[in-house]
C-alpha positions as CSV (number, residue, x, y, z in Angstrom):
1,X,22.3,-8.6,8.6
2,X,23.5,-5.4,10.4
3,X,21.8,-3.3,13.1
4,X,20.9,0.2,11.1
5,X,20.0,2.0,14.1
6,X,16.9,3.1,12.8
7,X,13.8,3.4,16.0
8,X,11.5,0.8,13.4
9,X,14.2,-1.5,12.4
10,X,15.2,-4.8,14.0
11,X,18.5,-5.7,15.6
12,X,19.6,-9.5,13.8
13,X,18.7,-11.2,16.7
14,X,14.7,-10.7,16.4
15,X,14.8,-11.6,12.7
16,X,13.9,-14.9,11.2
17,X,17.2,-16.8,9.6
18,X,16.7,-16.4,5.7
19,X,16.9,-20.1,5.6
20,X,13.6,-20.4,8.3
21,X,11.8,-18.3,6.6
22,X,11.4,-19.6,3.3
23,X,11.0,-22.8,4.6
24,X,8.3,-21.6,6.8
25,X,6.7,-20.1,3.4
26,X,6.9,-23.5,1.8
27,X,5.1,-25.2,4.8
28,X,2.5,-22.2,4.9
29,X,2.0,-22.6,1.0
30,X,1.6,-26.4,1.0
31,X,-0.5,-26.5,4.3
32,X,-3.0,-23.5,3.6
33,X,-3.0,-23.0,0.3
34,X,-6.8,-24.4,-0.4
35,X,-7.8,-22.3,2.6
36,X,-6.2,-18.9,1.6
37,X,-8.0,-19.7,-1.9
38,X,-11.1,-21.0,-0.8
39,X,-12.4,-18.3,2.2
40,X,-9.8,-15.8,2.3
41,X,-9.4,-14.8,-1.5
42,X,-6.0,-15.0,-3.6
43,X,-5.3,-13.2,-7.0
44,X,-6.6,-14.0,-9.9
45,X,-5.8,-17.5,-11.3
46,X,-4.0,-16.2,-14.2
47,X,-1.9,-13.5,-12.4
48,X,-1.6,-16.1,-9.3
49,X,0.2,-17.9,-12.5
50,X,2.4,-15.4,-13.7
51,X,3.9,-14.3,-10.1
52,X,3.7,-17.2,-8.6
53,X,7.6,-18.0,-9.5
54,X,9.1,-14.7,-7.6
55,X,7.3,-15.5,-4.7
56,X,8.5,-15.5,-1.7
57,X,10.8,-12.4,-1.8
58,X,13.7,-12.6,0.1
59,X,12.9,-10.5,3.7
60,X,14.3,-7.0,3.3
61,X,17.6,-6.0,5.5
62,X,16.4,-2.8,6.5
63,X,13.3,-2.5,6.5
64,X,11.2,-4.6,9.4
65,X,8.6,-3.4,11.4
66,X,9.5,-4.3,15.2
67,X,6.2,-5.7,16.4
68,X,4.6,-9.3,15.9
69,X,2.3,-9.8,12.4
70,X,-1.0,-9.1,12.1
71,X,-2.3,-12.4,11.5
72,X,-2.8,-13.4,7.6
73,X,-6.6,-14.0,8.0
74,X,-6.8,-10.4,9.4
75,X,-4.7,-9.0,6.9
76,X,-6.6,-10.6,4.1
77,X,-10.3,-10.4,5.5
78,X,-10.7,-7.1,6.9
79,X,-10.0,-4.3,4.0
80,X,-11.8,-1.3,2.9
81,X,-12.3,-1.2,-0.8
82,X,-15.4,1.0,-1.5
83,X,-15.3,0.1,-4.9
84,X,-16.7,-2.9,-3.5
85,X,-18.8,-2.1,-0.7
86,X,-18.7,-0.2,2.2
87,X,-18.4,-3.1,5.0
88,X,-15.0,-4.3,6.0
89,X,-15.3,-7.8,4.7
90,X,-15.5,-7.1,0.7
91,X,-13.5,-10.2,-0.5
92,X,-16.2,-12.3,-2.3
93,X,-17.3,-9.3,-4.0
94,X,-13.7,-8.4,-4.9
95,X,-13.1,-11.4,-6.4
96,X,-14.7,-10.4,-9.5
97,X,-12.2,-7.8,-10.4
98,X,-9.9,-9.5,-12.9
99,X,-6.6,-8.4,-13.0
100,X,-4.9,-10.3,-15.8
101,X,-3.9,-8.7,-18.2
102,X,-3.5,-5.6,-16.4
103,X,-2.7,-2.8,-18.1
104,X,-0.4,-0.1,-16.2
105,X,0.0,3.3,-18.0
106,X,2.8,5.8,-17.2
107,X,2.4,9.2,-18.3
108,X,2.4,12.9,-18.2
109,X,5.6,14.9,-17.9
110,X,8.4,12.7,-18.6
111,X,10.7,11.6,-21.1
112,X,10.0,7.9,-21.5
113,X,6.2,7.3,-21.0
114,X,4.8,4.0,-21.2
115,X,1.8,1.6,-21.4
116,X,2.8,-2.2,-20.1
117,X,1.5,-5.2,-18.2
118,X,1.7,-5.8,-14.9
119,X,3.5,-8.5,-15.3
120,X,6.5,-7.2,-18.1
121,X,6.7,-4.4,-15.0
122,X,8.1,-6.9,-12.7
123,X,10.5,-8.3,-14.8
124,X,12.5,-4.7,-14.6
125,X,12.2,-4.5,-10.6
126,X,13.5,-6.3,-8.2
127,X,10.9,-8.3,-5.4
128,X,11.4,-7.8,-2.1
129,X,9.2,-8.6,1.4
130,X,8.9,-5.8,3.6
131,X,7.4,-5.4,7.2
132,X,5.5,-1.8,7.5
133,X,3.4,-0.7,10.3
134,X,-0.5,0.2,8.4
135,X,-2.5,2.5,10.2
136,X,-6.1,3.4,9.2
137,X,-7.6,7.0,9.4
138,X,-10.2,5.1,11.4
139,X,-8.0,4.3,14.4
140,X,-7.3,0.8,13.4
141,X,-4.0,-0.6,12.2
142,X,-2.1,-3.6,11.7
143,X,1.6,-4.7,10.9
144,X,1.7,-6.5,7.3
145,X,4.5,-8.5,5.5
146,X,4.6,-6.6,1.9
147,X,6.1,-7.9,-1.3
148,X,7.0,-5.7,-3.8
149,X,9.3,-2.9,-4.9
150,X,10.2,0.8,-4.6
151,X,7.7,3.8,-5.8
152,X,10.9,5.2,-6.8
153,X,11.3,2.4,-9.4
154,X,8.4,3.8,-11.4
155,X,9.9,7.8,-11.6
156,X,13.7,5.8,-12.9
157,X,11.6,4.4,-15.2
158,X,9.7,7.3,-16.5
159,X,12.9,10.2,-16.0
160,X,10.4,12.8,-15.4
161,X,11.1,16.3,-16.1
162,X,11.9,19.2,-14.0
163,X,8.7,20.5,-14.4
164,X,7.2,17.6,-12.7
165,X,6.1,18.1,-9.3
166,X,3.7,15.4,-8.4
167,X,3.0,12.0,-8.8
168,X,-0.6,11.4,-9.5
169,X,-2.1,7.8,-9.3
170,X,-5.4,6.7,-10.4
171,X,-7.1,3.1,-9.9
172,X,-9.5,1.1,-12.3
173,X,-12.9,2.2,-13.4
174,X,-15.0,-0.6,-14.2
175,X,-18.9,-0.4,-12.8
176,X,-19.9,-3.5,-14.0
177,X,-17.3,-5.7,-11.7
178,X,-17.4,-2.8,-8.7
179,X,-20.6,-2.1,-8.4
180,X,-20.1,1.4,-6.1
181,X,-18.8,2.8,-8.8
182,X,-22.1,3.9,-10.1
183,X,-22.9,5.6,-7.3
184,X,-22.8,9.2,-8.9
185,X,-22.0,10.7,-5.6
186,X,-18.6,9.8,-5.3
187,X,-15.6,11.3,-7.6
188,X,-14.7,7.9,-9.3
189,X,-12.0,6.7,-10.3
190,X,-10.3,6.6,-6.9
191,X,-7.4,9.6,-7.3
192,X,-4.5,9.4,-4.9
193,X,-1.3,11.6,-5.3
194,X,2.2,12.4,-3.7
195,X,5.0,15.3,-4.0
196,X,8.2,14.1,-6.1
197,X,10.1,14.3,-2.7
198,X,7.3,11.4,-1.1
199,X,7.0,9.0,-3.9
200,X,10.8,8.7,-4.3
201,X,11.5,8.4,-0.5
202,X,13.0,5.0,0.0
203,X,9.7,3.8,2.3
204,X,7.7,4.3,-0.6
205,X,6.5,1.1,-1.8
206,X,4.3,-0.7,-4.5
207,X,3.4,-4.2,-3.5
208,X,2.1,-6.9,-5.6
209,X,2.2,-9.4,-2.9
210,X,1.4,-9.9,1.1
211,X,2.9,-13.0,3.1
212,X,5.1,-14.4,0.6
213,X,1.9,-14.7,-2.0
214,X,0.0,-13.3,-5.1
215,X,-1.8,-9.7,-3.7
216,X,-5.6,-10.6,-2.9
217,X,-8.0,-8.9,-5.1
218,X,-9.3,-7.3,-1.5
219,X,-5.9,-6.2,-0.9
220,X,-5.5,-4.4,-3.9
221,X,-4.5,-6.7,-6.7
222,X,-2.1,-6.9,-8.7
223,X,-0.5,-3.7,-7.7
224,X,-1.3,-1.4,-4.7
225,X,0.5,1.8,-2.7
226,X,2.2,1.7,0.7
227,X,3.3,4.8,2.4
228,X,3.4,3.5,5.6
229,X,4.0,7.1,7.8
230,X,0.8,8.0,6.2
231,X,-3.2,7.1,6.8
232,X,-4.3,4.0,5.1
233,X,-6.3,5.9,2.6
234,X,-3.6,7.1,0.7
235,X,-2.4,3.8,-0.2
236,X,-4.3,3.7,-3.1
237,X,-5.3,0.2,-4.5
238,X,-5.3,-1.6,-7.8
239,X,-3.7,1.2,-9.7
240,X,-3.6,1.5,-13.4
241,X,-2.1,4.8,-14.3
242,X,0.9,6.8,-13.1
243,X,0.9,10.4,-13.7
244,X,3.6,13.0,-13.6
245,X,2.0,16.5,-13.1
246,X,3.1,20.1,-12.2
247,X,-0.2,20.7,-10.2
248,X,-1.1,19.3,-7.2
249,X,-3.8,16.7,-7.9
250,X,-7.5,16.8,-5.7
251,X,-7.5,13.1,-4.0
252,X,-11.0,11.4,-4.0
253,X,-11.4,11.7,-0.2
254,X,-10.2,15.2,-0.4
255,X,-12.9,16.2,-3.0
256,X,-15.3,14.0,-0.6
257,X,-14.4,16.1,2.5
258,X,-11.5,18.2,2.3
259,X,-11.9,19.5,6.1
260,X,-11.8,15.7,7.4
261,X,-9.1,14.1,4.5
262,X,-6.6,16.3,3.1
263,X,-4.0,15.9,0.8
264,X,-1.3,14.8,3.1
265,X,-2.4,12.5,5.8
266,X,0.3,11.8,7.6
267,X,-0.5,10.3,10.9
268,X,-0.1,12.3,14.1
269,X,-1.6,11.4,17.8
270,X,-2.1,14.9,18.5
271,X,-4.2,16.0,15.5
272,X,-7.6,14.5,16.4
273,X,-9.9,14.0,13.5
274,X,-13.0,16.2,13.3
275,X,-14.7,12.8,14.5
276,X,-12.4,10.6,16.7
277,X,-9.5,11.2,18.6
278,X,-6.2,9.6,16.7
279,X,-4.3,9.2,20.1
280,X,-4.4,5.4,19.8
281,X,-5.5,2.8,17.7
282,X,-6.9,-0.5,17.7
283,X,-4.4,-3.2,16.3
284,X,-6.8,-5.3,14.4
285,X,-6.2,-9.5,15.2
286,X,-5.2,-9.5,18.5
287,X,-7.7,-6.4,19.5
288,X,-5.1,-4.9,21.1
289,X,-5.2,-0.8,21.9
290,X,-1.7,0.9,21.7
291,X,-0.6,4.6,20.9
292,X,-0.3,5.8,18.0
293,X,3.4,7.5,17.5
294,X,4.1,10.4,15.0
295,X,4.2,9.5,11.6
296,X,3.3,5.8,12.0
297,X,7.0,5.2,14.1
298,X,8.9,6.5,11.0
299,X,9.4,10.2,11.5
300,X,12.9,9.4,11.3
301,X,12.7,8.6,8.0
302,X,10.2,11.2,7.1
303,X,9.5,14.3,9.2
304,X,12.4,16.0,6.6
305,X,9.9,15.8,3.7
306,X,7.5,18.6,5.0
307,X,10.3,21.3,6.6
308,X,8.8,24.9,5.6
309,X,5.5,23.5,4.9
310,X,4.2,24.1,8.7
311,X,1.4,25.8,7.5
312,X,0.2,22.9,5.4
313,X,-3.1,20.1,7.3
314,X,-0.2,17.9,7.2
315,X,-1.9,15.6,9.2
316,X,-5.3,15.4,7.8
């Protein structure tokens, strides 16, 4: 494993040997496996069935978050999901989402759009574990051990056409198992969207699985979006339809409160929000307070995405 150079990356003496790490995943897997079922909340049975056999990825080379984990029990048991409620420990309630079968739709302006399971969807990627830095618009954040594959995946799949600007993504809609759906206040289903240029950036991820296992349904079973140089919210959960559009699309927290959650969202110290200041955050497991760096650390990586758009609440 070579040194990339990149500020987030690791050098290949702070990584775990391939061969430690899957045997660390057996261990974890035989030793916990009633716990992480019983109190902190797995995938459904049925799609904890049908993934089961990729998991664990192999660790990705490049892409490693230089900071300890966020302990699983964190990960897994403090989420928001205000589908579900609007505390941060919505895992029972999550539970009763099923997600097999899961229907994933790809539409809009392309030349090959699609309807398929979740599950025939994996069998055309490739899985992977990946260590991202996730930092909430609340001024919390955590580092978190992601299995799955590239956004950019989806758009090779659906060859959009020139036209196609955006990528819009919309979650499930079901008020009988997510019972803050029917609150007629809120713009359901849960919208979330990205420019052509972000979704096919290579840290653009969908993961299906977090510490070498099945996604939890509070995590955003079975498939979930990570753009880790951007505020939490963005990362829309259990998604069921992507969209390729020529307009920008109106997020759900951007038709909520457009002058508090924009479009954008990408993290920055020195833009407070109208509330809080974003200066530093609180890293969620060990309680720890650090500082919160440009872009989440990966400014590197990203900061060429929004050149000329200076005028844009890119960080709101």
């Amino acid at each position: 494993m070579r040194f990339l150079g990149r500020s987030w990356e690791m050098r290949e003496a702070e990584t775990t040997p391939e061969a430690l790490f899957f045997e660390r995943r057996r261990l974890i897997g035989f030793g916990a496996g009633a716990l992480a079922a019983g109190l902190l909340g797995r995938a459904h049975p049925a799609r904890a069935a049908a993934i089961d056999g990729m998991l664990p990825a192999a660790p990705s080379a490049a892409f490693h978050a230089a900071e300890a984990l966020t302990p699983e029990k964190a990960v897994t048991g403090y989420n928001n999901f205000y589908e579900f409620g609007f505390s941060k420990y919505v895992q029972s309630a999550s539970q009763k989402l099923k997600t097999s079968p899961w229907t994933i739709t790809i539409d809009g302006l392309v030349e090959k759009p699609l309807t398929l399971d979740v599950d025939d969807l994996l069998k055309k990627v490739a899985l992977e574990e990946r260590i991202y830095r996730h930092r909430c618009v609340e001024a919390w954040s955590m580092v978190v051990p992601w299995t799955g594959f590239p956004l950019a995946e989806i758009v090779k799949l659906a060859e959009p056409k020139a036209e196609a600007k955006y990528l819009r993504m919309e979650t499930f809609l079901d008020p009988k198992v997510a019972r803050s759906q029917n609150a007629p206040q809120y713009p359901w289903p849960y919208v979330e969207g990205l420019t052509m240029a972000e979704a096919t950036n290579e840290l653009a991820f969908l993961a299906v699985g977090v510490f070498g296992k099945p996604m939890p349904t509070q995590n955003g079973a079975p498939i979930r979006l990570v753009v880790p140089w951007k505020y939490g919210f963005k990362s829309a959960k259990s998604i069921v339809r992507f969209s390729f559009v020529a307009k920008r699309p109106e997020t759900f927290w951007e038709a909520l409160g457009p002058d508090e959650y924009g479009f954008w969202a990408n993290v920055n110290p020195k833009v407070a929000h109208p509330r809080w200041s974003q200066a530093s955050e609180r890293r969620v497991g060990p309680e720890d307070s650090v500082p919160t760096r440009l872009f989440n650390g990966y400014a590197e990586q990203v900061a060429g995405l929004y050149k000329g758009l200076e005028k844009e609440a890119l960080f709101m």
